[in-house]
FIDOGU-971027 format. One record per atom (N, C-alpha, C): residue number from 1; residue in one letter; atom name; x, y, z. Coordinates in steps of 0.2 Angstrom, whole numbers, plus 2048, in hexadecimal, padded with zeros to 3 digits. Example, Ala and Ser with C-alpha at 12.3 -4.5 7.8 and 13.67 -1.06 7.14 Angstrom:
residues 2
+-----+-----+------+------+-------+-----+
|   n | res | atom | east | north |  up |
+-----+-----+------+------+-------+-----+
|   1 |   a |    N |  842 |   7E4 | 827 |
|   1 |   a |   CA |  83E |   7EA | 827 |
|   1 |   a |    C |  842 |   7F0 | 827 |
|   2 |   s |    N |  840 |   7F5 | 823 |
|   2 |   s |   CA |  844 |   7FB | 824 |
|   2 |   s |    C |  840 |   800 | 827 |
+-----+-----+------+------+-------+-----+
This chain:
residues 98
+-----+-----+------+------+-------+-----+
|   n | res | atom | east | north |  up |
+-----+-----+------+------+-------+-----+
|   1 |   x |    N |  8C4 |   561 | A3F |
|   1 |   x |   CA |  8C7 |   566 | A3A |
|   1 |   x |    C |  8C5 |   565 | A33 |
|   2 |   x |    N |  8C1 |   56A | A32 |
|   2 |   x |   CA |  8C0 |   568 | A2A |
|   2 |   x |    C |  8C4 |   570 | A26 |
|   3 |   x |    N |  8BE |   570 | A1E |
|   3 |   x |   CA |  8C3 |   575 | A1B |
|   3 |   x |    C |  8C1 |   57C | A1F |
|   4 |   x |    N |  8BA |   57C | A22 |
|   4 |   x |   CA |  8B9 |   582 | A24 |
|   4 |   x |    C |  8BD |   585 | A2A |
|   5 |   x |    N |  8C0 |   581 | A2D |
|   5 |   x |   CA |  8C5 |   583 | A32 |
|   5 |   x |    C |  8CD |   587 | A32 |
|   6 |   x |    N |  8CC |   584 | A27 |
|   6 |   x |   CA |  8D2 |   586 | A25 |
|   6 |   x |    C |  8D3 |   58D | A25 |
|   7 |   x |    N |  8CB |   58D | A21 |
|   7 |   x |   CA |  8C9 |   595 | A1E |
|   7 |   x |    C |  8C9 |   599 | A25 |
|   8 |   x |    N |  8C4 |   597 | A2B |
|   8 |   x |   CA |  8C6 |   59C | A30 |
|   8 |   x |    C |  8CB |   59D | A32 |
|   9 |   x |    N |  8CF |   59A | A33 |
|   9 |   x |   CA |  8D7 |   59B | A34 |
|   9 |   x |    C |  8DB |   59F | A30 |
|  10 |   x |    N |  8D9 |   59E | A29 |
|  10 |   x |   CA |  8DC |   5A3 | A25 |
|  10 |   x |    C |  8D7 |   5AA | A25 |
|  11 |   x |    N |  8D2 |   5AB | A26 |
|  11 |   x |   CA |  8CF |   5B0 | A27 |
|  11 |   x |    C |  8D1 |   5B7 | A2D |
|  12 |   x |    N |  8D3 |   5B2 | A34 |
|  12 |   x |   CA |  8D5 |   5B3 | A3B |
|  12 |   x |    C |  8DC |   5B5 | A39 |
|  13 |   x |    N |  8DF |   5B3 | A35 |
|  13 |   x |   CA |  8E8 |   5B4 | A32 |
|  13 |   x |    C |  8E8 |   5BD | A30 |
|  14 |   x |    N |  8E3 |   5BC | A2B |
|  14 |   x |   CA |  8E1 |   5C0 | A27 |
|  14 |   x |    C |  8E0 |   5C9 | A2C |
|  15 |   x |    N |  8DB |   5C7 | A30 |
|  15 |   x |   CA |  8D9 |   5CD | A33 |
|  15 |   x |    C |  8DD |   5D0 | A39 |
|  16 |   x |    N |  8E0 |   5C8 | A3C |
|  16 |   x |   CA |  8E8 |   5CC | A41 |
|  16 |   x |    C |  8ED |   5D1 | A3B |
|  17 |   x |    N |  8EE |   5CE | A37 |
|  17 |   x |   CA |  8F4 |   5CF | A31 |
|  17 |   x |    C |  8F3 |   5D7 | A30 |
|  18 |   x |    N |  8EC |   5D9 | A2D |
|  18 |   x |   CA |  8E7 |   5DF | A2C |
|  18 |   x |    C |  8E9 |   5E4 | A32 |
|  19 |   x |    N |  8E4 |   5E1 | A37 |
|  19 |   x |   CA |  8E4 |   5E5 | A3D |
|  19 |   x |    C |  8EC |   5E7 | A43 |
|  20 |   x |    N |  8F1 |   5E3 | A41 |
|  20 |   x |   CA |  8F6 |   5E4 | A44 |
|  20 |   x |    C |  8FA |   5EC | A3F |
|  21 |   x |    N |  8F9 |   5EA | A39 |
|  21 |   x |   CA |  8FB |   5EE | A35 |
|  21 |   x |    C |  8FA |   5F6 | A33 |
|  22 |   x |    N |  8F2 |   5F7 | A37 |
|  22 |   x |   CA |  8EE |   5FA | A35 |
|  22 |   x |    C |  8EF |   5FD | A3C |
|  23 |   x |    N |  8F3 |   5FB | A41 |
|  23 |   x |   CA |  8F4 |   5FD | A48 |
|  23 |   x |    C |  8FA |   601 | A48 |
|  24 |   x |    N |  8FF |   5FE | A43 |
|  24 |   x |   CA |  906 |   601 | A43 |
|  24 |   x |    C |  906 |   607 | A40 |
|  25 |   x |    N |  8FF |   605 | A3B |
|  25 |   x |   CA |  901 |   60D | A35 |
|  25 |   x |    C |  8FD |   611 | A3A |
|  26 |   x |    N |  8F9 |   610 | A40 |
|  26 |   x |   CA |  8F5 |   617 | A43 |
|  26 |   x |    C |  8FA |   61A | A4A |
|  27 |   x |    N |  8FE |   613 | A4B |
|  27 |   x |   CA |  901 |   617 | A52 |
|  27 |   x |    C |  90A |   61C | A4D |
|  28 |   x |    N |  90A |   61A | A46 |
|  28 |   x |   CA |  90D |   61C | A47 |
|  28 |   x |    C |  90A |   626 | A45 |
|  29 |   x |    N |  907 |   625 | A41 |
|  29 |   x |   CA |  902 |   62D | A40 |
|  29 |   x |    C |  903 |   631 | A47 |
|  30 |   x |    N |  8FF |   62D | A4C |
|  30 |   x |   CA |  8FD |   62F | A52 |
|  30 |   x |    C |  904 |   631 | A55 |
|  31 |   x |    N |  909 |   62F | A54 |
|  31 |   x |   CA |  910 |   631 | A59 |
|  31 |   x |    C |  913 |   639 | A51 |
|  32 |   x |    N |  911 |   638 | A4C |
|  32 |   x |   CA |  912 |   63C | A4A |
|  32 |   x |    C |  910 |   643 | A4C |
|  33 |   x |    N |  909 |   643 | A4A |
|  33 |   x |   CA |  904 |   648 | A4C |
|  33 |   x |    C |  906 |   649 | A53 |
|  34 |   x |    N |  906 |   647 | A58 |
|  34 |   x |   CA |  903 |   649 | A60 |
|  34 |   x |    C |  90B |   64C | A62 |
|  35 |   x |    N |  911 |   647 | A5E |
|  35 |   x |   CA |  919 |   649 | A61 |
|  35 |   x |    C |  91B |   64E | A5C |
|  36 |   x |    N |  91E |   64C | A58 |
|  36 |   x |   CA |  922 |   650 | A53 |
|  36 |   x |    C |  91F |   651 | A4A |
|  37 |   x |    N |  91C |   656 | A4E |
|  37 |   x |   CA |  915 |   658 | A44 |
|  37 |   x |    C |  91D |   659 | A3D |
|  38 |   x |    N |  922 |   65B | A44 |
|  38 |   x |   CA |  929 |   65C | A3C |
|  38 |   x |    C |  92A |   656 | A39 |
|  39 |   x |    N |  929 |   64F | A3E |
|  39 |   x |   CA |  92A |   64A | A39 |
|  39 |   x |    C |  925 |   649 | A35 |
|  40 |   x |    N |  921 |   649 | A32 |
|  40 |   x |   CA |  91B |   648 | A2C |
|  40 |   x |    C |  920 |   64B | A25 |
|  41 |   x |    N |  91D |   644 | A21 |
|  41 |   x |   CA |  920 |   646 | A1A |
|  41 |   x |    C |  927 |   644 | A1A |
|  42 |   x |    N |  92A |   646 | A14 |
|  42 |   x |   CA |  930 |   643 | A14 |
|  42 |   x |    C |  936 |   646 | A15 |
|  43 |   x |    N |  937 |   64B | A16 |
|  43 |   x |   CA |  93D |   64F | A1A |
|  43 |   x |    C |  93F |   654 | A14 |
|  44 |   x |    N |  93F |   650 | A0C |
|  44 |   x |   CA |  946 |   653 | A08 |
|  44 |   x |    C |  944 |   65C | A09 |
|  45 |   x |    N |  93B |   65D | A06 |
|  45 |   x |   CA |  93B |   663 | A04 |
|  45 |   x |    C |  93B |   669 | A0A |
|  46 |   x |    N |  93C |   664 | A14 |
|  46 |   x |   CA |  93F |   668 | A17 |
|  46 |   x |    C |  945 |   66B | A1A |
|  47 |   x |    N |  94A |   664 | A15 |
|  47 |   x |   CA |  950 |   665 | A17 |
|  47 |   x |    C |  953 |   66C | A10 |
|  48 |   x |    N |  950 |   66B | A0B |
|  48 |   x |   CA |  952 |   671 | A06 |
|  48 |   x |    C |  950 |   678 | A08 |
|  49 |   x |    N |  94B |   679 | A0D |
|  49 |   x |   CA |  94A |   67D | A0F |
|  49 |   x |    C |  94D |   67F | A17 |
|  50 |   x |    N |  951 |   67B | A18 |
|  50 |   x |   CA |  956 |   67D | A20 |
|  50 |   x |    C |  95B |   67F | A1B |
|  51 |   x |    N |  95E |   67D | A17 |
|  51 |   x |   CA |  965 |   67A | A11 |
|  51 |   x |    C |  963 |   683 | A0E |
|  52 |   x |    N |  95E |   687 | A0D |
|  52 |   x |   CA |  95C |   68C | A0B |
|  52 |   x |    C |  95C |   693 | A10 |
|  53 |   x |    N |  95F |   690 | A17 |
|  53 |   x |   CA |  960 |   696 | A1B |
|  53 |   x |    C |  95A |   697 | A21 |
|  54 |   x |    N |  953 |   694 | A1F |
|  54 |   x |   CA |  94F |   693 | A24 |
|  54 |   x |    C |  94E |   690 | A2A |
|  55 |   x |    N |  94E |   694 | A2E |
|  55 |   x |   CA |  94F |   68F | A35 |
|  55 |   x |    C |  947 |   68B | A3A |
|  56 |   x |    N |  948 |   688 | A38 |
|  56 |   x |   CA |  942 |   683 | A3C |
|  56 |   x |    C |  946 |   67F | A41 |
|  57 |   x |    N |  943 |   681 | A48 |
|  57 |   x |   CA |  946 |   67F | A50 |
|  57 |   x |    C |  943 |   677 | A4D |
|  58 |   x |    N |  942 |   676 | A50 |
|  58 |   x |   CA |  93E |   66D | A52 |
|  58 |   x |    C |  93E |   66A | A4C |
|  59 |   x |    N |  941 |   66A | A47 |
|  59 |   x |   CA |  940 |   668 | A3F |
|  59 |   x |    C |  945 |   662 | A3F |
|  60 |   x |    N |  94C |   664 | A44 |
|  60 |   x |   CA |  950 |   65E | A46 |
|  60 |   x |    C |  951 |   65C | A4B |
|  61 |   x |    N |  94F |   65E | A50 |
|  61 |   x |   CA |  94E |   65A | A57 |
|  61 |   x |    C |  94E |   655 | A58 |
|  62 |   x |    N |  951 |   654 | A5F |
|  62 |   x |   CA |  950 |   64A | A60 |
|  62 |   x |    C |  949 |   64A | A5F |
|  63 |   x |    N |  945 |   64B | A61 |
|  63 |   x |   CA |  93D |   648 | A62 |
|  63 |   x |    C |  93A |   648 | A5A |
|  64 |   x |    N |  93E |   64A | A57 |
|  64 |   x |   CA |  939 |   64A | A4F |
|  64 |   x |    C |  940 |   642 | A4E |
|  65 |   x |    N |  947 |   644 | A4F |
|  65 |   x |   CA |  94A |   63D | A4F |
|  65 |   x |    C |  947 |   636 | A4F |
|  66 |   x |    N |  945 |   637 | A55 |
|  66 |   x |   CA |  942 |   632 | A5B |
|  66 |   x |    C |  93A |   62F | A53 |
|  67 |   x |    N |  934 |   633 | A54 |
|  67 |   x |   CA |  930 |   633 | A51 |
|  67 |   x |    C |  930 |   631 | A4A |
|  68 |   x |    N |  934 |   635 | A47 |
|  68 |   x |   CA |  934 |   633 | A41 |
|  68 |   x |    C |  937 |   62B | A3E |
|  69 |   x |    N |  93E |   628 | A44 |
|  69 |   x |   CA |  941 |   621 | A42 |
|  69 |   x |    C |  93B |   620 | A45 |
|  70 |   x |    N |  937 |   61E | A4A |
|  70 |   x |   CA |  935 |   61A | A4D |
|  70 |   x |    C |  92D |   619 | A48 |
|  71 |   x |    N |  92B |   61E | A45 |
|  71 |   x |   CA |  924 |   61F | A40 |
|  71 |   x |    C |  927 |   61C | A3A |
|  72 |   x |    N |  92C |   61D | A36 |
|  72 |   x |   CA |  92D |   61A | A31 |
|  72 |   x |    C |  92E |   614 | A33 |
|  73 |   x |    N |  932 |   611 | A38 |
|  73 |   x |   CA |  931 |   609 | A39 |
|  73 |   x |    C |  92A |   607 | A38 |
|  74 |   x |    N |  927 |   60B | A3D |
|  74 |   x |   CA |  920 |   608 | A3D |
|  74 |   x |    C |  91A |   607 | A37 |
|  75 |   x |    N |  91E |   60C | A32 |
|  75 |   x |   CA |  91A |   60C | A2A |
|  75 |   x |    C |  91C |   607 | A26 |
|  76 |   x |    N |  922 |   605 | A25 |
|  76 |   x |   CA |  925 |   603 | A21 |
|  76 |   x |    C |  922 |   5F9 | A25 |
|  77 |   x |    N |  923 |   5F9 | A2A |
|  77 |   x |   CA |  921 |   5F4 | A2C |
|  77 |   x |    C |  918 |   5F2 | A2E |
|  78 |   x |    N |  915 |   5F6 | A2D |
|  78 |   x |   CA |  90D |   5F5 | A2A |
|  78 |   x |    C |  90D |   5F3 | A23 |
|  79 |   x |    N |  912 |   5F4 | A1F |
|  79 |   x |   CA |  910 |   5F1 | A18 |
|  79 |   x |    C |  910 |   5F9 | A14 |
|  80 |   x |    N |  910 |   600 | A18 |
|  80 |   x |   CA |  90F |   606 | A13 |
|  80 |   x |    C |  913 |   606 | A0D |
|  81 |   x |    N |  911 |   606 | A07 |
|  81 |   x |   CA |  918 |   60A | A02 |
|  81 |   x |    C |  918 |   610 | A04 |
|  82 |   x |    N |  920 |   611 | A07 |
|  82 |   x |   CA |  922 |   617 | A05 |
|  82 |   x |    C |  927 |   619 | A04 |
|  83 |   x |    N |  929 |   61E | A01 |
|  83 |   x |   CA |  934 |   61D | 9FE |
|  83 |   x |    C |  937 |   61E | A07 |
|  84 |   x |    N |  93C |   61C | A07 |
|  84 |   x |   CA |  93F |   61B | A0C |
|  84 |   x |    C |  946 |   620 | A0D |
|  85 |   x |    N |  947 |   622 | A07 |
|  85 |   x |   CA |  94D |   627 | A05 |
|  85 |   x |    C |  94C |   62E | A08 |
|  86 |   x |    N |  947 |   62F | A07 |
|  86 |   x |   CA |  945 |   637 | A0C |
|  86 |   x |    C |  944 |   638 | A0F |
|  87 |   x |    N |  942 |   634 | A14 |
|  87 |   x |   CA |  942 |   633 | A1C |
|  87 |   x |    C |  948 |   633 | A20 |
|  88 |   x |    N |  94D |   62D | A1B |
|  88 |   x |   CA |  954 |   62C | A1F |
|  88 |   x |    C |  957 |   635 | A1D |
|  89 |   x |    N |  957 |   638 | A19 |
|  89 |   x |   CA |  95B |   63E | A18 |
|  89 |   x |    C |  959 |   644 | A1D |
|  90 |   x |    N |  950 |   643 | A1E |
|  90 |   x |   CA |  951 |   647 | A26 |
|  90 |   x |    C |  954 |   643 | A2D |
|  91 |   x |    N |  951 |   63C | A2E |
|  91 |   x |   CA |  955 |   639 | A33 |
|  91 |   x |    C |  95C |   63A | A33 |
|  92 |   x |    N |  960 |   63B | A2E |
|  92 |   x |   CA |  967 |   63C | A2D |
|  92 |   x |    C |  967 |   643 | A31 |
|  93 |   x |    N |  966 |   649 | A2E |
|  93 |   x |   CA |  966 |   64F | A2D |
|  93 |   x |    C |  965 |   64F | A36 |
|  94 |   x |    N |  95F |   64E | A39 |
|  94 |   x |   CA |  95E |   64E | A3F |
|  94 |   x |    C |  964 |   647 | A43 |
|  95 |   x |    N |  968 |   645 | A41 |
|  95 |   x |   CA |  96D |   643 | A45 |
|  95 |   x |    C |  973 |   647 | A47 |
|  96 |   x |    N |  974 |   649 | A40 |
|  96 |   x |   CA |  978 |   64C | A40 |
|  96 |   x |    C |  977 |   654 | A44 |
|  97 |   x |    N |  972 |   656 | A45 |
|  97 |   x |   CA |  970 |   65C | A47 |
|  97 |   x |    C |  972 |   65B | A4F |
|  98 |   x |    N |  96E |   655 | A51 |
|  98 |   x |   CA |  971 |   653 | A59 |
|  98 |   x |    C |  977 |   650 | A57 |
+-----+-----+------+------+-------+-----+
């Protein structure tokens, strides 16, 4: 064992740490887009538009439920920035709906 075993080690840390992360933010996309396209974004400006009279079917569904908790866990745990406050206010909305 010398120092270059260190640096490999830390290099191999490096690209699992990368590439686990970079798994999380695609699968969660992919459960967006392929399941529930109404979870994409952050909910507020489609909850002011339900709150507005508009009826969108599937916009609170358990499946966008499902999607949307399960994508944001999977964002916020890659490392994404992103606000967490308008995501909970559609997952709220959609609980409450079921």
């Amino acid at each position: 064992g010398g120092e270059g075993e260190g640096e490999a080690r830390l290099l191999a840390s490096f690209v699992c740490y990368v590439g686990i992360s970079v798994c999380m933010a695609c699968l969660a996309a992919f459960l967006v887009v392929s399941l529930a396209p109404y979870a994409a974004g952050s909910g507020i400006s489609e909850m002011k538009v339900v709150l507005g009279g508009f009826v969108m079917k599937k916009l609170l569904g358990t499946m966008t439920l499902i999607v949307k908790s399960v994508g944001l866990a999977l964002s916020v745990g890659s490392g994404m920035s992103l606000g967490k406050e308008g995501p909970f206010v559609h997952v709220a909305a959609c609980c409450a709906n079921n």
